[in-house]
N, C-alpha and C positions, 0 to 999 in steps of 0.2 A: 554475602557472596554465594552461599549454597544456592539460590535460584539461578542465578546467572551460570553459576560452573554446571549445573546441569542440562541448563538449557540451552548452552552452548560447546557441549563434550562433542567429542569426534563422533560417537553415536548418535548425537544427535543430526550432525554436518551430516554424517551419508545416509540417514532414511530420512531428512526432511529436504534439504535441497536439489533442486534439479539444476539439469544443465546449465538454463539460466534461471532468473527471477522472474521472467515475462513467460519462463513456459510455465511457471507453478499454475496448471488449472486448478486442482484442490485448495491453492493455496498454502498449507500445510498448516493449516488454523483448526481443522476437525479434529485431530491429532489426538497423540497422551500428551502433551503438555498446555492443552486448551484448558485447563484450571488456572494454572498460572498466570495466564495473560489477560483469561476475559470474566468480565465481572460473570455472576449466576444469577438467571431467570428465577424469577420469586414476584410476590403478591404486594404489590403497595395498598396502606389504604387510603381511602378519600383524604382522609383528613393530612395525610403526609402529602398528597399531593396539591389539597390545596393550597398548604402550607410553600411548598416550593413554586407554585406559581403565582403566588400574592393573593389569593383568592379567584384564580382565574380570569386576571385585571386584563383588560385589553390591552395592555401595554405590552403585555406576553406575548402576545398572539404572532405567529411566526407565517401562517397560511391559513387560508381558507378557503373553500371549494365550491361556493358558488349557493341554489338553491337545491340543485339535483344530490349532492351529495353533502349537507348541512354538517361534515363534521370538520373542530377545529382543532389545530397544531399549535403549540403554547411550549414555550421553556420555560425552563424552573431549576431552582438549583437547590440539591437534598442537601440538609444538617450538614454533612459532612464536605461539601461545597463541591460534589460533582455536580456539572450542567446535565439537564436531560431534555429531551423532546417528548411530550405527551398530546397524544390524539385522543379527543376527547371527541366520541361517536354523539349523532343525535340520538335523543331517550328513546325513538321508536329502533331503532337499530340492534342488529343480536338480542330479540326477545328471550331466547332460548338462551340462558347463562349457560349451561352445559358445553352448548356447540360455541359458544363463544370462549371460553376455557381452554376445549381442546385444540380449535386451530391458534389460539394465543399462545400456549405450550409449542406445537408442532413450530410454529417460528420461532418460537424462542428456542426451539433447539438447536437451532441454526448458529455457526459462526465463523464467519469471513473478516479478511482484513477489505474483501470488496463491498461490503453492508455495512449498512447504520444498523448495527445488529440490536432485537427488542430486548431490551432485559426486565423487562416487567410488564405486569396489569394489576388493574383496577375494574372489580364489579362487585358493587352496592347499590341495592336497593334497583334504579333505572339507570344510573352509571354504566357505561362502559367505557373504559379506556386501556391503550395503551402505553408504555413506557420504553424510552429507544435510547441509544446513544445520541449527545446531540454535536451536531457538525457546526462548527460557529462561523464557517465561510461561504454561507449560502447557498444558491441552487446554480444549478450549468443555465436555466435560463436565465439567469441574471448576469452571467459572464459571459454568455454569446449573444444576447437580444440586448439588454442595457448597461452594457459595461464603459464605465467612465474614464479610467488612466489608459488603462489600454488592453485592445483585440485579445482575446487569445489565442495564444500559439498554434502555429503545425503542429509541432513536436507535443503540445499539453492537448491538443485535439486528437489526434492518433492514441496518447496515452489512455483517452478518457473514454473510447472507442473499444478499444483494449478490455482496459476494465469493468466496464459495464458486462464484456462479451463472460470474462471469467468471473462475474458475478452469476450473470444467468446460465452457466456452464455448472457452478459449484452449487446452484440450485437446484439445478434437474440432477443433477448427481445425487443428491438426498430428498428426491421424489415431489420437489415443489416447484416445479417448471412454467407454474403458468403465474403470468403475474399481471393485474390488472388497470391496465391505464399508464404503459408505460412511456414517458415524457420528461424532457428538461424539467421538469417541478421535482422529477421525484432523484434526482441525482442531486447530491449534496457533496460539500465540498470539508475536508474532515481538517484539525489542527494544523496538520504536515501539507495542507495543500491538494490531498490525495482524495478522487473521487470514491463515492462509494451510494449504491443504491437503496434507496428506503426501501426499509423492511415491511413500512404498511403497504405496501402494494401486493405483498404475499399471501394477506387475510383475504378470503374466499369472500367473494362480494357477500354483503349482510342485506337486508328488505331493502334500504336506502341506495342501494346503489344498483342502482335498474340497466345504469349503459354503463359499455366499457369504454368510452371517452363523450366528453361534451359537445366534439366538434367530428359529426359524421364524417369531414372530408379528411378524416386521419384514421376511421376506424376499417379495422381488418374488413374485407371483404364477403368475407365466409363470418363473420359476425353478424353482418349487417342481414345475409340470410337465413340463418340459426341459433341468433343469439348466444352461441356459445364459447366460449375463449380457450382457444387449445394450445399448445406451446408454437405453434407456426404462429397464431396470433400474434405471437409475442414476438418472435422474429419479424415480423412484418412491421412490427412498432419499433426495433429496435434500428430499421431500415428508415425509418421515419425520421429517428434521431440523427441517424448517418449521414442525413440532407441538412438538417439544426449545425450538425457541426462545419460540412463543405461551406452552408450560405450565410451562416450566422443571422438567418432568418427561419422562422415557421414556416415554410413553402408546402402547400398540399401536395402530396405524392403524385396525385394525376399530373400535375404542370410540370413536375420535375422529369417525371417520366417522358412527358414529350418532347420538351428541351435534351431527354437522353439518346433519344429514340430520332431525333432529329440533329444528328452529334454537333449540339450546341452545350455540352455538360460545362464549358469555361463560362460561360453565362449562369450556370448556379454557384461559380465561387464566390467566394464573401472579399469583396473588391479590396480590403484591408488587408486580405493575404498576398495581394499581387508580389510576386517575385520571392515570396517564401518558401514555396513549395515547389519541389519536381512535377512537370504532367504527367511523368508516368507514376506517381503516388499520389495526385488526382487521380490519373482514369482510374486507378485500383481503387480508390475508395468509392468512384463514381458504378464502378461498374459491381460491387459488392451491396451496396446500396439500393442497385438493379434487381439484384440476386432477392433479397430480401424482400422488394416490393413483387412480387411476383402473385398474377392475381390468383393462381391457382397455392394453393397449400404444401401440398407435397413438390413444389419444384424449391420449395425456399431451404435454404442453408438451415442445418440446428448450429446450438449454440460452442459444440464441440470446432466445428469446419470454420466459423466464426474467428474464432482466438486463434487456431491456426494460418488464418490467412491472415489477420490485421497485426501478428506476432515480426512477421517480417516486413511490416511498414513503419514498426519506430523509429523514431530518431533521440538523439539525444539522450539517450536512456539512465546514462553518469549525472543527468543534473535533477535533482530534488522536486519536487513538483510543486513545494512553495515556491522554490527560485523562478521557475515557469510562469507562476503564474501571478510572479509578483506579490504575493505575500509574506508582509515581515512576521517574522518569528515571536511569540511571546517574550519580552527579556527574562530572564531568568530571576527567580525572587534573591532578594538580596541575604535573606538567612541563607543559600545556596550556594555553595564555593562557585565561583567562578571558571572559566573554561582556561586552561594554560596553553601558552602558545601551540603544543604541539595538538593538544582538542581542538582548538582553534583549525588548525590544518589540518586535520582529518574532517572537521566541520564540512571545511571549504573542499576538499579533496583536492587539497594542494598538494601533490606528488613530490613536487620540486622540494616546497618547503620542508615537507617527511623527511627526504631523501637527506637535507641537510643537519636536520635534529638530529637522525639516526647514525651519521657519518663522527657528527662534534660528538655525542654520548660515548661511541663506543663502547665496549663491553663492562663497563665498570659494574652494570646492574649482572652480568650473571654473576650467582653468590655460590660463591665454596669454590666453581669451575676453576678460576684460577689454580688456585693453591694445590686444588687436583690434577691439574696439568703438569705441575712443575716436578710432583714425583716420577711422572712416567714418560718426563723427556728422554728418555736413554733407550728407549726401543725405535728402532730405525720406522718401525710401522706405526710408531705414536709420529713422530717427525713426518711423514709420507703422511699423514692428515690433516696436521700445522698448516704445512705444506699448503694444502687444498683449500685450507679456510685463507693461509695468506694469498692467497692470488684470488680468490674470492674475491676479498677483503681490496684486492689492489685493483678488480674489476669494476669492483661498487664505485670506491671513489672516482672511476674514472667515467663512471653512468655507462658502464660498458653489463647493462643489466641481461643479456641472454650469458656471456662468459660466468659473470655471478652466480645465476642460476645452477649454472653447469658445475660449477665449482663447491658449492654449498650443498648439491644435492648430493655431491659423489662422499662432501663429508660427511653430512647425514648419512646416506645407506651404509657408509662404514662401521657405524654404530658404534664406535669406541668411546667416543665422546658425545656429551649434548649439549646445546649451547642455543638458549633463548634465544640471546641476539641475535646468530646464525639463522635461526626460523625466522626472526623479524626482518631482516634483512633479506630473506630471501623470499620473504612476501612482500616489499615494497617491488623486488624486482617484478614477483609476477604482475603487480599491480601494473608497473609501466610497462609491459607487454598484455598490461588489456586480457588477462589472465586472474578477473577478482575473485573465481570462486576457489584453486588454485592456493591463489595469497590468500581467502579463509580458513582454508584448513591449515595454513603456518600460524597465522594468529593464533588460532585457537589452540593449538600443539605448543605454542610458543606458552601459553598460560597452563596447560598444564602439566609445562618443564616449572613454572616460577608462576607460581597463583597470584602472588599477592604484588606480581608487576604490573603497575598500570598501563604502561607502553602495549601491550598483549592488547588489551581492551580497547584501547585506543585506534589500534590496526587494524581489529576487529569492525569496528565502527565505520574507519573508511572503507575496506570491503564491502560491508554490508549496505552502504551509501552508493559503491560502485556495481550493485547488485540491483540498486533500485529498491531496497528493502530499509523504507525510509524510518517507520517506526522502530522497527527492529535497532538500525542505527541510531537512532537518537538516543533509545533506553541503555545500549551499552554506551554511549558518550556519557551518559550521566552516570553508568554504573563508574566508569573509569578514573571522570571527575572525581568521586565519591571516596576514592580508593585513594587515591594521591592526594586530599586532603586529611584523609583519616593518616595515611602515612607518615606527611608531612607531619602533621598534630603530633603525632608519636615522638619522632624525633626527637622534637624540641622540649618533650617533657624528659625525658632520655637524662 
C-alpha cells in the first residue's frame, strides 16, 4: 500500500491535477513520482533481444517502411513477459554509435502517458536498435482507413486529436519538437484503448532516411524547398492527420484545401459519421485543419493554441476510450481475486449503482467513530453536528445530492468529528453534480481517515475514470481489489 498512499496523498492531488484531465499539457508524468510508474531507459543486449523476438522471425514483424527507410518494427516479449516493440535500423544507419546513443538517451528521457515511451537500445557490433513500449491495438491507420466491426467515433476522433496535440505540446516542452514523418502509422493504440504517439519518430533522421515522408503530396512545403523539418513542419503534418480523422481517408492537403476554400468541407466528412456530429464541431475542426495547412510557416498554430482549442471540442469525456473504441478488456488472470460488485460499478461508472452500495453499507466501516460519539452526545454542539450529518444522511437517500453536499460539508468544516463515510458520501455526491475532481480529493481524504478501507480506493478509481485518467483508474481498481481480498483473507483466518 505504501506506493499507492503516496501516490495518491492530498499533496499529491493539488500539485499534480489540474482543472481537468484534458487540460493536463505536461501531463503530470515528468514529475517526482515518474519512477514509480515508468519502467527506466537502459541497454539491452543483442542476444536478449533476439531471444524476445524469436530470432527476429518474421512472424514478429509488426511494420515496415518500404525501401527509402529499410528499417523493421518486431515485438517480443522479455523473460519476465513484458511485450516490447523493437526497431531494428538498417546496418548502414547511425554509423556513428556515439550519436546514436545520445539521441536514444535524449528520448528515453522522455515520459508521457501520451507516448509509446522508448525504454531501451541496442548497439553491437552494425546493430542498432531501439526498444519502446508496446501498444497491442494497433495503429489509427488501421481504425480509420481499414477498420472492420466498426467506424470510429466523434467523440474517440476528437480524443485522438487531442492527444496527439498534448503529446507534441509535452515534447517541445522538453526541447524535442520536431518529429519526422508524422502520420496515422505512427499513432498506436495502448492496452486501455488510449492513443499514444511513437517515440521513433523523435530520433533525428540517421543517413537512411533522406525524406521527411514517401509521398511528397503530404510533405511540409518549406521542406520540399529546404529540406529542413522545423516544429511548423510538424504542425502542418499534424493538420494532415486532422483531414485522416474528418474523411477517414488519406486525402492530399491540396484537395482538401479547395473543397475548404470552396465551402464544400461536408464533402471531406467520412460519410459513416453522418448524423454523429454537430456542424459546428465540424467547421471547427475543418477550419483548424485550415490553420495548420497554411502554406507559409509562421501563420500555422504551435502545438500549445493546438490543445487549447481541440480541449473544448470533446465530447464524452466520462467514457473509457476502450469503450469507444470497442475494445474488450484483457479478462483478468484467474490467480487474481476478482472485481466485487461495487469495483464492478465504479468499473462501469455507475453512479446509480455507488449510490445504492453506499446508502445499504452505511457507516458500519467507520472504526472506533461510533463508540466515540456516544461519549460526547451530551454537548448541545456535538448534537448540532449529528444533526448535520443526519439531514445529510436524509438528503442522500433522497438523491437530493447538492443539500448533501451542503450538509456534509458544513459537518466536515466543524471539525469535531471525522467520518470516512461522511467523505465517501460526499464524493458520490460531487460525482453526480459532475464535480469529479472535487469527489477525488474526498476519496482520497476518505483513505487517509481509514487506510486500510477499500471503498476509499474504489471511489478513487471512479473519479479518476470520471477524470478521463484511465490508467491511473484501472491501477487503483486493482489496488482496491487487492486490499479487500487481503482483508477478507484475514478474517476468515481470525
Amino acid at each position: 500500500m505504501g506506493a499507492r498512499c503516496s501516490k495518491f496523498s492530498l499533496c499529491w492531488f493539488h500539485s499534480h491535477l489540474k482543472p481537468s484531465v484534458l487540460e493536463s499539457s505536461d501531463l503530470e508524468n515528468g514529475g517526482k513520482n515518474e519512477g514509480e510508474k515508468w519502467p527506466s531507459f537502459g541497454e539491452f543486449s543483442l542476444e536478449q533481444l533476439k531471444v524476445a523476438t524469436n530470432g527476429f522471425s518474421s512472424e514478429n514483424i509488426v511494420s515496415e517502411h518500404g525501401e527509402k527507410a529499410p528499417n523493421v518494427v518486431f515485438k517480443g516479449k522479455l523473460e519476465d513477459g513484458h511485450m516490447i516493440a523493437i526497431k531494428r535500423f538498417n546496418k548502414f544507419a547511425w554509423p556513428d554509435s556515439r550519436q546514436f546513443l545520445e539521441e536514444a538517451k535524449q528520448v528515453g528521457s522522455l515520459r508521457s502517458e501520451r507516448l509509446a515511451n522508448l525504454i531501451g537500445y541496442c548497439y553491437e557490433g552494425d546493430e542498432r536498435l531501439l526498444v519502446a513500449e508496446f501498444m497491442p491495438h494497433d495503429t489509427l491507420a488501421k481504425h480509420l482507413f481499414h477498420w472492420e466491426a466498426q467506424p470510429m467515433k466523434w467523440a474517440m476522433r476528437l480524443r485522438v486529436a487531442l492527444y496527439l496535440a498534448q503529446a507534441l505540446e509535452y515534447c517541445s516542452s522538453k526541447g524535442r519538437a520536431l518529429y519526422h514523418d508524422l502520420n496515422a502509422y505512427r499513432i498506436l493504440f495502448d492496452q486501455d484503448g488510449n492513443p499514444r504517439l511513437s517515440c521513433f519518430g523523435l530520433m533525428k533522421n540517421s543517413r537512411d532516411g533522406k525524406s521527411y515522408s514517401t509521398n511528397l503530396a503530404f510533405t511540409p512545403p518549406e521542406y520540399l524547398r529546404t529540406g529542413r523539418v522545423t516544429p511548423e513542419s510538424v504542425v502542418y503534418s499534424f493538420g494532415t492527420l486532422l483531414l485522416d480523422l474528418l474523411s477517414g481517408k488519406h486525402i492530399p492537403p491540396s484537395h482538401a484545401l479547395d473543397l475548404i476554400r470552396g465551402k464544400n468541407f461536408l464533402m471531406l466528412m467520412d460519410s459513416a459519421l453522418e448524423g454523429h456530429f454537430s456542424k459546428e464541431d465540424g467547421t471547427e475542426l475543418v477550419r483548424l485543419a485550415s490553420r495548420c495547412l497554411q502554406y507559409e510557416a509562421r501563420e500555422r498554430p504551435n502545438a500549445k493554441s493546438l490543445v487549447t482549442s481541440l480541449m473544448s471540442l470533446q465530447k464524452e469525456t466520462e467514457v473509457p476510450s476502450y469503450v469507444l473504441m470497442g475494445i474488450r478488456l484483457e479478462a483478468a488472470s484467474s490467480t487474481k481475486p476478482s472485481l466485487t460488485p461495487l469495483g464492478e460499478a465504479c468499473l462501469r461508472l455507475d453512479l446509480t449503482a455507488i449510490h445504492e452500495m453506499l446508502e445499504k453499507t452505511g457507516y458500519k466501516d467507520d472504526e472506533g467513530i461510533a463508540n466515540e460519539l456516544s461519549f460526547q452526545l451530551w454537548t448541545s454542539q456535538m448534537q448540532e453536528t449529528l444533526n448535520l450529518k443526519k439531514h445529510g444522511d436524509t438528503a442522500f437517500r433522497a438523491k437530493d445530492f447538492v443539500t448533501a453536499i451542503d450538509c456534509y460539508t458544513q459537518f466536515i468544516d466543524g471539525g469535531t468529528m471525522v467520518s470516512p463515510t461522511v467523505y465517501a458520501r460526499r464524493c458520490l455526491s460531487y460525482l453526480m453534480n459532475g464535480m469529479a475532481q472535487e469527489a477525488l480529493g474526498d476519496a482520497m481524504q476518505a483513505q487517509v481517515v481509514s487506510p486500510e478501507w477499500p471503498t476509499s480506493l474504489y471511489l478513487q478509481a471512479a473519479c479518476l475514470f470520471g477524470l478521463g485518467m484511465e490508467n491511473d483508474a484501472q491501477e487503483t481498481l486493482r489496488d482496491g481489489t487487492n486490499m479487500e481480498a487481503r482483508k477478507n483473507k484475514n478474517s476468515k483466518t481470525v
